[in-house]
Biopython code that builds the backbone (N, CA, C, O; Angstrom):
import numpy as np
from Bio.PDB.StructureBuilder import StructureBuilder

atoms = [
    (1, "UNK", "N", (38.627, -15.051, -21.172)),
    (1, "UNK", "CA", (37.839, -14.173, -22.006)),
    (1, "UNK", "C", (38.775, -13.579, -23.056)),
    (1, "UNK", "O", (39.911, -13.169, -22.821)),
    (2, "UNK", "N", (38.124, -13.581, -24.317)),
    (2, "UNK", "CA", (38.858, -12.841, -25.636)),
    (2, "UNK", "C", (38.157, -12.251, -26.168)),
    (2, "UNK", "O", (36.956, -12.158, -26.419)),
    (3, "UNK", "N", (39.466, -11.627, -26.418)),
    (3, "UNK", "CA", (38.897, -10.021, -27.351)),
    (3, "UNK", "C", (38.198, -10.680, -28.544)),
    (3, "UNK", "O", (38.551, -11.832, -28.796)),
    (4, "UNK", "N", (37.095, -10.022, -29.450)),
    (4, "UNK", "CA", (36.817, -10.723, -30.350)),
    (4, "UNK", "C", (35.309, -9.822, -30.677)),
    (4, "UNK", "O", (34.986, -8.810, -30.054)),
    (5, "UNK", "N", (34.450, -10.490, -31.862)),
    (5, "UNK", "CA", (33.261, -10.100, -31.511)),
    (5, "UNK", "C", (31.961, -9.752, -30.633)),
    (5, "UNK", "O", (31.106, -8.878, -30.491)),
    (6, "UNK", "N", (32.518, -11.473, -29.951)),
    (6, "UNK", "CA", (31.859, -12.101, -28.788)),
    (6, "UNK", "C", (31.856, -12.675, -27.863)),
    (6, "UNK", "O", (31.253, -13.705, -28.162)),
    (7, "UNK", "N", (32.274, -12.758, -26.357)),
    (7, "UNK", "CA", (32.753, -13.135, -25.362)),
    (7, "UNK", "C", (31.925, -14.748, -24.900)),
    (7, "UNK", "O", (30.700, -14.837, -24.810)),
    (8, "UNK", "N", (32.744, -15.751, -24.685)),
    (8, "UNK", "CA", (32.246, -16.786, -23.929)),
    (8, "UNK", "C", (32.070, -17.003, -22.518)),
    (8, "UNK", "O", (33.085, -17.355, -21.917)),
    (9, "UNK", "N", (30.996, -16.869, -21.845)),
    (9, "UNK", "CA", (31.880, -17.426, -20.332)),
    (9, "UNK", "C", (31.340, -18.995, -20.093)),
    (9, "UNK", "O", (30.223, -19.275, -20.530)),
    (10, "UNK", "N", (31.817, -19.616, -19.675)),
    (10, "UNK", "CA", (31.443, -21.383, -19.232)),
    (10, "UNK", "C", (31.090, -21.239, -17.698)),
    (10, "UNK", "O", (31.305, -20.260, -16.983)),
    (11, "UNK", "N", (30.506, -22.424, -17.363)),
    (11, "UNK", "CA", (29.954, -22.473, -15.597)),
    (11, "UNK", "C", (29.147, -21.505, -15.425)),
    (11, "UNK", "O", (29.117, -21.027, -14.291)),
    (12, "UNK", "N", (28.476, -21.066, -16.212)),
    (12, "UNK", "CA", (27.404, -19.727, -16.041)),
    (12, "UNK", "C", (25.851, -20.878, -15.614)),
    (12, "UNK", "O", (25.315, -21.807, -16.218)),
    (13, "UNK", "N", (25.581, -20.180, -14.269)),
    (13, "UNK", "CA", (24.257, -20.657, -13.456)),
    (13, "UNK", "C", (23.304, -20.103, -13.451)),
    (13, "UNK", "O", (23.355, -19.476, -12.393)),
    (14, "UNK", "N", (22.345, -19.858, -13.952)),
    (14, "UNK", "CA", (20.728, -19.303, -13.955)),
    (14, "UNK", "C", (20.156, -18.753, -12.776)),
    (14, "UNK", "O", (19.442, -19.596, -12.233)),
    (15, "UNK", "N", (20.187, -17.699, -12.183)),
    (15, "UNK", "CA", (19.529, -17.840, -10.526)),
    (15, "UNK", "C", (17.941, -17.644, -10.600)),
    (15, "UNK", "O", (17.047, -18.304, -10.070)),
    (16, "UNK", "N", (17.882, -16.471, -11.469)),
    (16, "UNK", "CA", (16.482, -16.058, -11.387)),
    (16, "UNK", "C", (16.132, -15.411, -12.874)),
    (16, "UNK", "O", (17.071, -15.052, -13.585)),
    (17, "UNK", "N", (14.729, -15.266, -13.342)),
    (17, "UNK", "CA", (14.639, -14.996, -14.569)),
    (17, "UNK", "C", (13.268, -13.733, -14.480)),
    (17, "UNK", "O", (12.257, -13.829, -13.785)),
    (18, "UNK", "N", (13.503, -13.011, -15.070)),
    (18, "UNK", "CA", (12.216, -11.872, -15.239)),
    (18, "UNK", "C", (11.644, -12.282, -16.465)),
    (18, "UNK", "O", (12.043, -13.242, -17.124)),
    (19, "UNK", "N", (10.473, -11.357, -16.833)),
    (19, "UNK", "CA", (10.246, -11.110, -18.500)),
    (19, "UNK", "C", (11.279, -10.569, -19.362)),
    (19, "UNK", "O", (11.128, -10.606, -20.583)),
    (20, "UNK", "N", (12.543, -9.960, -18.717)),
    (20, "UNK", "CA", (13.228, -8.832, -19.620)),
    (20, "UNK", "C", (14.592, -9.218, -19.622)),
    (20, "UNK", "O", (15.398, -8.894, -20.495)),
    (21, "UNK", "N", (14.909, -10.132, -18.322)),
    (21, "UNK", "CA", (16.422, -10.893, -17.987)),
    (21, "UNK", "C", (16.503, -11.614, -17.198)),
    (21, "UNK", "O", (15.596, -11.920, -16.424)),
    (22, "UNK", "N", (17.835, -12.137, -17.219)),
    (22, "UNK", "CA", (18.235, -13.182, -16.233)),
    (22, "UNK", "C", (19.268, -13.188, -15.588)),
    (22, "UNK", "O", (20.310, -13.063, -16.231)),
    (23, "UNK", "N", (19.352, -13.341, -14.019)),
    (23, "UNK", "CA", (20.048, -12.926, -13.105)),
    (23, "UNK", "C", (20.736, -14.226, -13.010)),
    (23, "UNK", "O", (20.165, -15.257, -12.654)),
    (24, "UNK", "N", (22.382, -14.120, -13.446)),
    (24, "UNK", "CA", (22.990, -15.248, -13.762)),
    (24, "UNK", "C", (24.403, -15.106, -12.887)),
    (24, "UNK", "O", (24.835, -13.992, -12.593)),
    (25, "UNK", "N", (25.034, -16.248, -12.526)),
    (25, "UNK", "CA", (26.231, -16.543, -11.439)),
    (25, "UNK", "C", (27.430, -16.760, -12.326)),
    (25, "UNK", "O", (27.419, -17.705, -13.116)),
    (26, "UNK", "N", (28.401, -15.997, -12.252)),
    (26, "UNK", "CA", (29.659, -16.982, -13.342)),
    (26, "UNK", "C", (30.725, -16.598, -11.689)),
    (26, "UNK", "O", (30.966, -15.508, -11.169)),
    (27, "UNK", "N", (31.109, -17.891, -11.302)),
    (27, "UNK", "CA", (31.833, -18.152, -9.983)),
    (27, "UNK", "C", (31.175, -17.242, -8.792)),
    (27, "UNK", "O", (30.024, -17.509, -8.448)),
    (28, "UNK", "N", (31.925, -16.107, -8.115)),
    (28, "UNK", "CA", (31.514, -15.188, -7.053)),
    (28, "UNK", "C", (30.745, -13.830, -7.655)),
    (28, "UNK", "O", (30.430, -13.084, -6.728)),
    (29, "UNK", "N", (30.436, -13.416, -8.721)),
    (29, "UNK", "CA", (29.620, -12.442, -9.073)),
    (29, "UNK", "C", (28.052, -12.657, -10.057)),
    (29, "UNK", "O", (27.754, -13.569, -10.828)),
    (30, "UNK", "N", (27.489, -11.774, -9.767)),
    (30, "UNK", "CA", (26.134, -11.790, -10.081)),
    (30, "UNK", "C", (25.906, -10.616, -11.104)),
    (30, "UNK", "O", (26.578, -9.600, -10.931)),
    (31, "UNK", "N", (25.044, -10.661, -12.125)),
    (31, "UNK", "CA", (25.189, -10.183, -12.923)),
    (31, "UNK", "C", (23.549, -10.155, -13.503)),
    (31, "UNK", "O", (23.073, -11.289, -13.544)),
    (32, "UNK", "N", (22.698, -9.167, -13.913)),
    (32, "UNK", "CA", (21.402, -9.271, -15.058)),
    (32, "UNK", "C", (21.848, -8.929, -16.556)),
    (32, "UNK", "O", (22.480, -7.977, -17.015)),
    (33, "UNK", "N", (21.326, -9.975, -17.097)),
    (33, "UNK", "CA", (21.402, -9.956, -18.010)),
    (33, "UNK", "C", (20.193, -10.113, -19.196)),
    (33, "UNK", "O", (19.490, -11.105, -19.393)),
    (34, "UNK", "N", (20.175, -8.722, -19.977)),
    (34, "UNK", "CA", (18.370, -8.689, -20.875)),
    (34, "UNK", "C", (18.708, -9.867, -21.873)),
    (34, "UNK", "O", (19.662, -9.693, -22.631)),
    (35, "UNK", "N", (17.952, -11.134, -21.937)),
    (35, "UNK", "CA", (17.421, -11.958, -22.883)),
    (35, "UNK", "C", (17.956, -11.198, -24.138)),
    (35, "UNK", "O", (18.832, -11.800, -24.759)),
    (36, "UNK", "N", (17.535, -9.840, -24.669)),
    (36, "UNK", "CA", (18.203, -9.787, -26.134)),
    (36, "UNK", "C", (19.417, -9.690, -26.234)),
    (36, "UNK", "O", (19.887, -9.194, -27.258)),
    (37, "UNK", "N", (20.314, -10.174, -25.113)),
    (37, "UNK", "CA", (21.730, -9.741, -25.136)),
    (37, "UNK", "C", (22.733, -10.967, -25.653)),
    (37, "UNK", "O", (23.778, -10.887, -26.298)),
    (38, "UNK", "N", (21.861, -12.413, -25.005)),
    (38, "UNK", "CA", (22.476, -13.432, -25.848)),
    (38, "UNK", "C", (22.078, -13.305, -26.930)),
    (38, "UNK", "O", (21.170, -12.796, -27.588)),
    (39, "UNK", "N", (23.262, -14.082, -27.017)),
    (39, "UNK", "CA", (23.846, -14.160, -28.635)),
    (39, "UNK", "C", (23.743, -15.769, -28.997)),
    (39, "UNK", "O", (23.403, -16.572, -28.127)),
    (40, "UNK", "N", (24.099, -16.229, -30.499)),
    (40, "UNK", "CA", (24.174, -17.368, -31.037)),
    (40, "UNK", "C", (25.147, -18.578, -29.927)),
    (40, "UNK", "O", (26.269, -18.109, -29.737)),
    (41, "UNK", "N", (24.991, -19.666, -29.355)),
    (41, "UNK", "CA", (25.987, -20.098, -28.515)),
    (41, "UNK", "C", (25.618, -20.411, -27.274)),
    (41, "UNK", "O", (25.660, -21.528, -26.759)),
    (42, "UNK", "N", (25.188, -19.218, -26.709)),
    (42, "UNK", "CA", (24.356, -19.458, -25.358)),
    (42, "UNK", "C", (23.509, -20.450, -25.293)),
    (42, "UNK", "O", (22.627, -20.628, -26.133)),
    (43, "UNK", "N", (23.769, -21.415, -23.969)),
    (43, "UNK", "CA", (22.861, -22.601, -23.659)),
    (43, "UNK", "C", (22.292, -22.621, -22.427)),
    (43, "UNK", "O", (21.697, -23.589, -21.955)),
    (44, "UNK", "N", (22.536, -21.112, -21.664)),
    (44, "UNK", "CA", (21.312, -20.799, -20.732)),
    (44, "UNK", "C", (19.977, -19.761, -21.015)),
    (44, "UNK", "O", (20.127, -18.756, -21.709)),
    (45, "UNK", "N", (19.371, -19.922, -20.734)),
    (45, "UNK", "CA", (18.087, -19.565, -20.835)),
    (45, "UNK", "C", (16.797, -19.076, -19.612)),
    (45, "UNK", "O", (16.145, -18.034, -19.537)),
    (46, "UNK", "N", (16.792, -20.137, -18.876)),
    (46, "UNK", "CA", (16.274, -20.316, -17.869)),
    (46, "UNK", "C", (16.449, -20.445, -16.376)),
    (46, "UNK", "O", (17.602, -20.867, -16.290)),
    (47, "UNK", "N", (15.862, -20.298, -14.852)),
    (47, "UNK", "CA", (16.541, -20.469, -13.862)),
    (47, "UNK", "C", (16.814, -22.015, -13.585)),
    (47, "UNK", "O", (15.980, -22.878, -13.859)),
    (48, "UNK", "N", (17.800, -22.232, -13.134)),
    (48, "UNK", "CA", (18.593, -23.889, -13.122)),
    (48, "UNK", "C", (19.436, -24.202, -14.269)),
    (48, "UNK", "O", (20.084, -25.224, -14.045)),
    (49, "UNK", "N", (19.676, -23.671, -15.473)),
    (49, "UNK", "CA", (20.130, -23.749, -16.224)),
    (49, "UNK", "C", (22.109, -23.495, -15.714)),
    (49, "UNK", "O", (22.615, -22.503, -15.189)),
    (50, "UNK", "N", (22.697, -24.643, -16.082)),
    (50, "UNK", "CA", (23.921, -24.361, -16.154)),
    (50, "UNK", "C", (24.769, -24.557, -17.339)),
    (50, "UNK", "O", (24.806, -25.714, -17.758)),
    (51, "UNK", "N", (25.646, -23.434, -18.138)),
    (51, "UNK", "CA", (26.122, -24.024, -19.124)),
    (51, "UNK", "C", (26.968, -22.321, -19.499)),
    (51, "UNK", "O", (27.609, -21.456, -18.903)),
    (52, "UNK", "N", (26.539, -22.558, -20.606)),
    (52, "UNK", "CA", (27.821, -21.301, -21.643)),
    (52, "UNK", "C", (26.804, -20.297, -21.940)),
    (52, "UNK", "O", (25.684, -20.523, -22.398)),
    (53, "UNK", "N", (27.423, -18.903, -21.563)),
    (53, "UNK", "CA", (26.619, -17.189, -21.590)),
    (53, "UNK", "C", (27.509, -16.686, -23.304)),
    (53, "UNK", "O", (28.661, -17.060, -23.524)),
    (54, "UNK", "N", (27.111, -16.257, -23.812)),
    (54, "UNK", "CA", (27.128, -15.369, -24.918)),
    (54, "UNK", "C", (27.331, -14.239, -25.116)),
    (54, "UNK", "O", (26.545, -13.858, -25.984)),
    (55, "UNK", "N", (28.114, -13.279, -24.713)),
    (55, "UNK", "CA", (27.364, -12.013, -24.861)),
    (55, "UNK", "C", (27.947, -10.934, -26.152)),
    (55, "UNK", "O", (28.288, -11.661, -27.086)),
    (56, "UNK", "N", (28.125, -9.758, -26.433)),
    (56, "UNK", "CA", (28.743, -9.184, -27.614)),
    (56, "UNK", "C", (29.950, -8.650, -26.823)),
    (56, "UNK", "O", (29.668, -8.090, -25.764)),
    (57, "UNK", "N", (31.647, -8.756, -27.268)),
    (57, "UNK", "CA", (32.377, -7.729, -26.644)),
    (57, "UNK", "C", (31.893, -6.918, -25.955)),
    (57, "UNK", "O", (31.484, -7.199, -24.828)),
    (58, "UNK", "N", (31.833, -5.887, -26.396)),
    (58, "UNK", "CA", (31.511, -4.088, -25.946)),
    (58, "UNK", "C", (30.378, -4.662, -24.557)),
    (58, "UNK", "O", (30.722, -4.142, -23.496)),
    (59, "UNK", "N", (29.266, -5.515, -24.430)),
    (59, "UNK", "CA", (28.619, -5.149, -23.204)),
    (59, "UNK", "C", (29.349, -6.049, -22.583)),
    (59, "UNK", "O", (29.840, -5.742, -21.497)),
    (60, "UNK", "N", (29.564, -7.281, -23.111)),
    (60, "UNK", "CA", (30.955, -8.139, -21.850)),
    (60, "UNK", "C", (31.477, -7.516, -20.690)),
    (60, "UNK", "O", (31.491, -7.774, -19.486)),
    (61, "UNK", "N", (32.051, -6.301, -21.681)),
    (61, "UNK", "CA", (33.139, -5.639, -20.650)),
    (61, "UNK", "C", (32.251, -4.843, -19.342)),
    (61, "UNK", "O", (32.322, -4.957, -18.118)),
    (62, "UNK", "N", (31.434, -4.031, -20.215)),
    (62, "UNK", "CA", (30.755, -3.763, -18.835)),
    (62, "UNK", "C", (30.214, -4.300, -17.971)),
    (62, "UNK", "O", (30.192, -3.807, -16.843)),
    (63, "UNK", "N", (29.506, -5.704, -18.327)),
    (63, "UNK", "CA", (28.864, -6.411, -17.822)),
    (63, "UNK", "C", (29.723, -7.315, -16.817)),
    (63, "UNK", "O", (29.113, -7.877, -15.908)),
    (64, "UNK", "N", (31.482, -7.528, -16.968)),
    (64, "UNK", "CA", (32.389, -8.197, -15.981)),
    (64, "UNK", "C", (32.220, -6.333, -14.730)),
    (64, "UNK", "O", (31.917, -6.076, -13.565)),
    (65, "UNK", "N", (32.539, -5.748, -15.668)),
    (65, "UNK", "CA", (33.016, -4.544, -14.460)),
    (65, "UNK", "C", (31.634, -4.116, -13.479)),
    (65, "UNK", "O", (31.568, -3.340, -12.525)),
    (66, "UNK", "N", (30.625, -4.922, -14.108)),
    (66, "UNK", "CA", (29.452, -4.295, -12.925)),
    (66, "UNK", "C", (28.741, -5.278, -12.640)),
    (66, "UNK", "O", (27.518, -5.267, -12.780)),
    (67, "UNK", "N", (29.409, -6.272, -12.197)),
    (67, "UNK", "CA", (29.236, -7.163, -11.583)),
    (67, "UNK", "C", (29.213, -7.166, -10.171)),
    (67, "UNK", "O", (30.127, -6.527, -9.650)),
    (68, "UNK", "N", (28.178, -7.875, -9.199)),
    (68, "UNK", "CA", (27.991, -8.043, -8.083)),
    (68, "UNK", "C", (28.612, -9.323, -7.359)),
    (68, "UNK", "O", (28.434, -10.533, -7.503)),
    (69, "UNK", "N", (29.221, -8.737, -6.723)),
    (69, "UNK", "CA", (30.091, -10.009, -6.131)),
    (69, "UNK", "C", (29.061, -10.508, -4.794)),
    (69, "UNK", "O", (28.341, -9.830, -4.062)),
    (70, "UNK", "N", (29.338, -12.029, -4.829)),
    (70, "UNK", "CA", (28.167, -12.532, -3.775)),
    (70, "UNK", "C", (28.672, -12.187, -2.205)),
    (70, "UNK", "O", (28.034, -12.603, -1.238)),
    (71, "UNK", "N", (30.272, -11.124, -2.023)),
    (71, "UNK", "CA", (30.707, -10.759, -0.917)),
    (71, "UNK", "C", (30.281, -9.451, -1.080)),
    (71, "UNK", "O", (31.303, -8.849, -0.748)),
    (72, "UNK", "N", (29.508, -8.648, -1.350)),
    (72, "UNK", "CA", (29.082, -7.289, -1.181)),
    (72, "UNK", "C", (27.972, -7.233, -0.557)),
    (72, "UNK", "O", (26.848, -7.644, -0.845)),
    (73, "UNK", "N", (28.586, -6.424, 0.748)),
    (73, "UNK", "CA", (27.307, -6.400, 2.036)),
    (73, "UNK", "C", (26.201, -5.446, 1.535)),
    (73, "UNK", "O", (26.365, -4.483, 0.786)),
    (74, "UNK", "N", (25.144, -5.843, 2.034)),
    (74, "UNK", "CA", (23.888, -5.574, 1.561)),
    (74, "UNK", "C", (23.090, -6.014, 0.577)),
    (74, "UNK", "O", (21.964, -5.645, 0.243)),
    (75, "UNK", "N", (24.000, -7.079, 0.031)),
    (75, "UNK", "CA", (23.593, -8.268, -1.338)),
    (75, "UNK", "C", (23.080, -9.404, -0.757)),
    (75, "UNK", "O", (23.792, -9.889, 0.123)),
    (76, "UNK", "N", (21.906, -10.040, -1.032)),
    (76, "UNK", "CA", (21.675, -11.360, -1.043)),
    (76, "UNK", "C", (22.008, -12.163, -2.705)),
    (76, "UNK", "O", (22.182, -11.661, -3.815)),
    (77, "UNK", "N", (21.997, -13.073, -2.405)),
    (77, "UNK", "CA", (22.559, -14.026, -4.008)),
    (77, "UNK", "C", (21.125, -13.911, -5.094)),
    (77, "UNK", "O", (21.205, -14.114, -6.305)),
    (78, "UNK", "N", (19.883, -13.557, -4.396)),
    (78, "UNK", "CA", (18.966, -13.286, -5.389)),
    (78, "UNK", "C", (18.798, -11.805, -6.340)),
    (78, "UNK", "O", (17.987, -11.472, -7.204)),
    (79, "UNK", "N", (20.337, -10.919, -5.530)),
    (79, "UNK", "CA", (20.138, -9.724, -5.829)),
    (79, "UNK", "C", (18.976, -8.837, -5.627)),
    (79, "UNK", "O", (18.498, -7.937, -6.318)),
    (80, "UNK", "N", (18.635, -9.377, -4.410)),
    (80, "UNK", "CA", (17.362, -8.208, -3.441)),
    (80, "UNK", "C", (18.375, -7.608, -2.301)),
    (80, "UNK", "O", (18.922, -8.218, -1.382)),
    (81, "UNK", "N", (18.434, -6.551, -2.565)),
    (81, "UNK", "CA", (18.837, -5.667, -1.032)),
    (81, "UNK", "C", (18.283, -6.402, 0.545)),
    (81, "UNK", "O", (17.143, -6.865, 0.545)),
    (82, "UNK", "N", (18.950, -6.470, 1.595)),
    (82, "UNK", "CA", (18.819, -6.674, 2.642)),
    (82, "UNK", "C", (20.082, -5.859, 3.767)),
    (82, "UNK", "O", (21.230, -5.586, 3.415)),
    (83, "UNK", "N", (19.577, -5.633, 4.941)),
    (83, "UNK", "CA", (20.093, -4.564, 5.680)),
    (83, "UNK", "C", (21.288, -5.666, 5.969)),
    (83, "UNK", "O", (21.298, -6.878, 6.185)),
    (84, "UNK", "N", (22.488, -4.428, 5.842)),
    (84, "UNK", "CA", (23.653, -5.128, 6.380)),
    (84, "UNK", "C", (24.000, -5.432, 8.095)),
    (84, "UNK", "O", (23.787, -4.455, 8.814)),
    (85, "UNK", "N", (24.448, -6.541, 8.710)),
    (85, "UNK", "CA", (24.639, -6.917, 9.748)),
    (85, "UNK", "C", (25.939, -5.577, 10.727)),
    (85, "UNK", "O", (27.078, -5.213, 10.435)),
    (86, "UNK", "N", (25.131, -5.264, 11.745)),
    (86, "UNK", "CA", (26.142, -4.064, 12.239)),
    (86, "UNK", "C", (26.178, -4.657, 13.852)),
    (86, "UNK", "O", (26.845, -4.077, 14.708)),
]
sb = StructureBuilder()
sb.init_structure("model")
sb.init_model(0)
sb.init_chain("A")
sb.init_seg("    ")
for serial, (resi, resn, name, xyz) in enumerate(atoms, 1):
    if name == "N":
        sb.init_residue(resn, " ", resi, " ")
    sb.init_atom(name, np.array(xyz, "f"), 0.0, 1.0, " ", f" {name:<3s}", serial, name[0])
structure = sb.get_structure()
């Protein structure tokens, strides 16, 4: 990732899609992301979609730092809450 206008990420996987975003995989974290957030470049869109995410610097960053990792108990990979195993 580079500093710049606009951040690339590659291997970005589609999991699930709303009206408003799309709940997308780049390696072990999970992430929503609102449809108006891509940018020019992006070649996902849809769920199944694998390819290159877009986004602007400035939400990049937040968007790596609040990221859901698919090892955070009480996470399923669809990003629905489920009770953690005790």
């Amino acid at each position: 990732m580079a500093r710049g206008s606009s951040v690339e990420f590659s291997d970005v996987f589609v999991v699930r899609e709303t009206e408003t975003a799309l709940l997308c995989r780049i390696g072990e974290k999970f992430h929503w992301v609102a449809h108006g957030r891509l940018q020019p470049g992006s070649t996902v869109e849809h769920p199944g979609d694998l390819g290159v995410l877009v986004l602007p610097w400035d939400f990049a960053v937040e968007f790596w730092d609040g990221a859901i990792s698919d090892k955070a108990p009480g996470l399923s990979a669809s990003g629905n809450r489920h009770p953690s195993p005790e």
